[in-house]
C-alpha positions, 0 to 999 in steps of 0.5 A, a space after each residue: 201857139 208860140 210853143 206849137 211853132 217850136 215842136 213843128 221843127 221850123 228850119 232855124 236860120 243863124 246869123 252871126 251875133 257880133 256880141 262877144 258879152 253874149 247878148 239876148 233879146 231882154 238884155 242888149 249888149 254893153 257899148 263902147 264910148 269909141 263911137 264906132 260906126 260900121 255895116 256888116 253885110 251878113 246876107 251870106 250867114 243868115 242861111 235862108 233857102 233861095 226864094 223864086 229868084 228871076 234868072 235869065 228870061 227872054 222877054 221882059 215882063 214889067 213888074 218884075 223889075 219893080 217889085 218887091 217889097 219887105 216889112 219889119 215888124 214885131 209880129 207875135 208881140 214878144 218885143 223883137 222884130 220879125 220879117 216879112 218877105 214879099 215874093 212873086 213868081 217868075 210867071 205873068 198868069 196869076 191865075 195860076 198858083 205858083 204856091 213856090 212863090 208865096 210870101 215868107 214869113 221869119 220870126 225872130 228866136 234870138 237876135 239874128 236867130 230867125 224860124 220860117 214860120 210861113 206855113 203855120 203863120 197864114 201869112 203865105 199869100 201866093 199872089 204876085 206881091 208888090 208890097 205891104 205894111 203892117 197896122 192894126 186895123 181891130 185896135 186888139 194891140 197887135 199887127 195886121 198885114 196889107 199886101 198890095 199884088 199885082 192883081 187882088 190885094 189881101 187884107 190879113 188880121 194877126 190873133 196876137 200869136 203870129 198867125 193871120 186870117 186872109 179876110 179880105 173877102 169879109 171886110 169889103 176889100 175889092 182892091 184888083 189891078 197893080 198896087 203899089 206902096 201901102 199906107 196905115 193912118 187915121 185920116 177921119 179922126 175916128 180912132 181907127 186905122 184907115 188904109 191909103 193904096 198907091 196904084 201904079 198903071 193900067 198894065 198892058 200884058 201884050 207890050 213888048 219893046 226892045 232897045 237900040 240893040 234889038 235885045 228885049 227891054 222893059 216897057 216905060 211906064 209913059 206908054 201906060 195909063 195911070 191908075 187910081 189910087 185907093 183909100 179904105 175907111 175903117 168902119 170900126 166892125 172890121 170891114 172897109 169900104 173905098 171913099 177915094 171919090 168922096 175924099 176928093 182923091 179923084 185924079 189917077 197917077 203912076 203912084 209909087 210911095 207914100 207918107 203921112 204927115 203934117 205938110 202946113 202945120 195945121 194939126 191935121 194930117 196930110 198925105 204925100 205920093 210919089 208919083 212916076 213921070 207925073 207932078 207930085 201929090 201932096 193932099 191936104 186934109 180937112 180931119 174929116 177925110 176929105 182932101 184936095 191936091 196942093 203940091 204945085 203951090 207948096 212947091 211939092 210937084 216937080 223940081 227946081 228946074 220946072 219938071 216932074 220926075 220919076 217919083 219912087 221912094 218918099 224919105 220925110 223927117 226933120 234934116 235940118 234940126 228946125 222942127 219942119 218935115 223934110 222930104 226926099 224923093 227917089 228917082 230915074 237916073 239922069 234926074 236925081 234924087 229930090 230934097 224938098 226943105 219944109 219952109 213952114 206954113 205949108 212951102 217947100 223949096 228944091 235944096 237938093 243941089 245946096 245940100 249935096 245930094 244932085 251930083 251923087 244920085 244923079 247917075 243912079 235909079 233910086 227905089 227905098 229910101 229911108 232917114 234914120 240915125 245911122 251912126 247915132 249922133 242924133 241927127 238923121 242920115 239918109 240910105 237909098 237903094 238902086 237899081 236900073 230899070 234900063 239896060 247899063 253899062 255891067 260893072 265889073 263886080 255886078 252880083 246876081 244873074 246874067 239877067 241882072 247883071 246889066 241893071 245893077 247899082 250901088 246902094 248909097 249911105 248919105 251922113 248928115 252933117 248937123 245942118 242938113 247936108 249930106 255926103 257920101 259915107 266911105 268908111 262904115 263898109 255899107 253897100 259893098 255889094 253891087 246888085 239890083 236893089 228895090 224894097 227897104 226897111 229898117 229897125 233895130 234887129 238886135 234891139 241893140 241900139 242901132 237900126 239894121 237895114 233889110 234891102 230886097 232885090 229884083 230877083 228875089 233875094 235879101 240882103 242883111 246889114 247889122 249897123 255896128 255903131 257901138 252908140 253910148 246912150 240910146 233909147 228905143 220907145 214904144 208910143 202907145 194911146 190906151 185909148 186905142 190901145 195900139 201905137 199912136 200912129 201920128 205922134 211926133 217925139 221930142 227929145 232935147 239931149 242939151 244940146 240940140 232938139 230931136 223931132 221924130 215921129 210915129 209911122 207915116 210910111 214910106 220908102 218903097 213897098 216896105 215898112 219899116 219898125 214902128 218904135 221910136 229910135 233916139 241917140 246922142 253922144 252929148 251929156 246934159 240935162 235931158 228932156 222928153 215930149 210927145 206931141 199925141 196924134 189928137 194934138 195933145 201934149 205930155 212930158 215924161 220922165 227921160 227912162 235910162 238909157 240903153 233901154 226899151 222903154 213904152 210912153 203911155 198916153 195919161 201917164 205923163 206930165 
């Protein structure tokens, strides 16, 4: 199929390689030991025809200041990242096909060389998008897609090669309404991947507000019910059927973002939503797919100061070196974003204040989110991308449209000191631009040893930024059970360079309507004796060999110690 793709002459979009040894996908450029560590914003190069982008408009239709979505994942199975783009139409009637407005499809040639491959690949749904995730629903080894929309969701099953079957109507998804942030886990144990659906609100069409200016405004999410969210049993035969009521999820919320994860440190897994102007839910799970919510206990529903906020993005990882997951937590301006410290057995407590992220966030609206080690020193940085749902003040180097201009803000690139606090980076270059950002991802692009970042805008368009961080020993790890042959969704890395311990782990979501790589990002700037552990998703344990460094390597369940 590969070769079919090529001789249909696919528009080719070129991104400027930094690679001066000149790179390729199999053999990642030579580092440097300076420790350099810079963005590059290389939207402007990459040559992608402007998608359907919402300009100047008289009214102001809700979803389209909230949406849209981007995931980063290796579609075909060659061992490089593709990308997926969410799109939506500047028209409220989604009973018209607007097929100008279907989601795009890139596969990735070369490092930053990307084929539209959107026609050929099945993967042009034209419903109005809102987000999606990748996971492999068959257990055939490859990548499928959910999309969530504004109206029918669609369930897409990949053949290996990159091109998708829409068997939403086979499988038994009925999923209508606004969904949100899209979730791949295994909540009952069986060995295949269930599908968790955040639902945002029951969307009156027919609102229509105006600020203190009489100019035309987007309606607040308060002046609408809360929808139920959804999750999807794999059956195991390649259909679903929704068990939301038996599992005990039975309480709408406005959800926006969701994770996977441990939250009591009972083996079991758990789920946590963001929620918009509601408490928090952090469902405990039982193994068996059943939950209740536990989040006012564990200090997980509202802030320090008593109060739910709006939720958007969810961030989780280890901040603080000592093995617990950590939560973030986006938010409206005036509100902050929300860093919620693991404790252990199953309490969380507000740090966000002591930890250096109040004061920052507190004048932005935070949408994506995600930790990653953005300057490969090996512990985890924190990026968040903003954009007002409000009317502001327009800064003077505001991008995009006049409609956009007056939301627009700057993204935000937070370093970790070690410890788990953080402070704004000044130096890297990253977010120089000023616009209306939403969706974010990150993955190694160039498989050269840093993650990329990929952030979508309200209006439609991408912006690209290539981490240049130049680390001196990196890895990249696919973590594979063969028993389901697929990634161990769930599984948790430790490595420990000598110095310190790395906790990461495996998929769980997050960030906001997006998806980010599924392989495991580890670096370090120490030399010792080093050591690496997967704790498996069945709760199993095996140590393995530490693979050279600077290389993508795959840890195979049964083939360690």
């Amino acid at each position: 199929m590969r070769s079919g793709f090529r001789s249909l002459g696919a528009a080719t979009i070129l991104l400027a390689c930094s690679c001066s040894s000149g790179c390729t996908k199999d053999e990642p450029p030579s580092v440097h030991t300076t420790h350099q560590f810079r963005f590059i914003d290389v939207s402007d190069q990459q040559g992608l025809p402007p998608q359907i982008l919402i300009q100047d408009r008289v009214d102001r239709f809700m979803p389209e200041s909230m949406t849209g979505g981007v995931v980063i994942f290796d579609c075909d199975g060659d061992g490089d990242l593709d990308l997926y783009l969410l799109c939506h139409g500047p028209t409220a009637d989604r009973n018209v096909s607007d097929r100008s407005a279907r989601n795009r499809l890139y596969r990735q040639e070369q490092p930053w060389r990307f084929v539209d491959i959107t026609d050929l690949s099945g993967a042009d749904d034209s419903g109005y998008a809102m987000g999606a995730a990748a996971g492999d629903i068959d257990n055939d080894g490859d990548l499928d897609l959910y999309i969530s929309n504004l109206g029918p969701d669609r369930l897409l099953e990949n053949d290996g090669s990159g091109v998708f079957t829409d068997i939403s109507e086979a499988s038994g998804i009925e999923v209508d309404g606004w969904s949100s942030s899209v979730l791949f886990a295994d909540v009952d144990g069986d060995n295949n991947l269930d599908i968790y659906v955040t639902r945002y609100l029951e969307l009156d069409e027919t609102i229509r507000v105006t600020n203190h200016g009489g100019l035309p405004e987007y309606p607040a999410p308060g002046q609408f019910k809360g929808a139920q969210d959804q999750l999807l049993r794999n059956n195991g035969d390649g259909s679903f059927v929704s068990i939301t009521i038996e599992a005990g999820l039975d309480r709408p919320s406005r959800g926006l973002g969701v994770i996977a994860g441990d939250l009591d440190g009972d083996g079991v897994l758990d789920l946590y939503v963001a929620n918009d102007g509601e408490p928090n839910q952090a469902w405990l799970g039982d193994g068996s797919a059943g939950f209740h919510d536990a989040a006012m206990e564990m200090g997980l529903a509202i802030n320090i100061f008593g109060q739910p906020e709006a939720g958007m993005g969810i961030a989780h990882g280890d901040v603080d070196g000592d093995g617990l997951l950590d939560l973030i937590v986006t938010h409206l301006i005036s509100e902050s974003d929300t860093l919620y410290q693991n404790l252990g057995q199953g309490h969380f407590k507000d740090v966000t204040g002591a930890r250096g992220l109040a004061h920052p966030t507190i004048d932005f609206t935070g949408f994506g989110t995600l930790l990653f080690d953005g300057d490969n020193d090996g512990d985890l940085d924190l990026v968040t991308s903003h954009g007002r749902v409000l009317r502001g003040i327009t800064h003077s180097m505001a991008a995009g449209s006049r409609h956009w201009k007056p939301y627009a803000e700057e993204d935000h690139l937070f370093l970790n000191d070690g410890q788990g606090r953080f402070r704004i980076d000044g130096k890297s270059g990253f977010a120089t631009r000023i616009g209306v950002s939403r969706g974010l991802a990150g993955g190694d692009l160039d498989n050269d040893g840093d993650i990329d970042l990929v952030i979508t805008e309200a209006d439609g368009s991408l912006r690209w930024w290539k981490n240049q961080s130049e680390p001196s020993s990196w890895w990249l790890l696919n973590v594979i059970d063969p028993s389901s042959n697929r990634t161990d969704l769930g599984a948790v890395v430790e490595f420990h360079d000598g110095h310190k311990l790395q906790r990461r782990r495996v998929g769980g979501g997050g960030s906001y309507l997006s998806g980010s790589d599924q392989r495991i990002h580890l670096a370090t700037r120490k030399e010792g004796e080093r050591s690496l552990k997967v704790r498996w998703s069945d709760g199993t344990s095996e140590s393995f060999q530490v693979p050279p460094h600077r290389t993508i390597s795959t840890l195979r369940k049964g083939e360690g110690e």
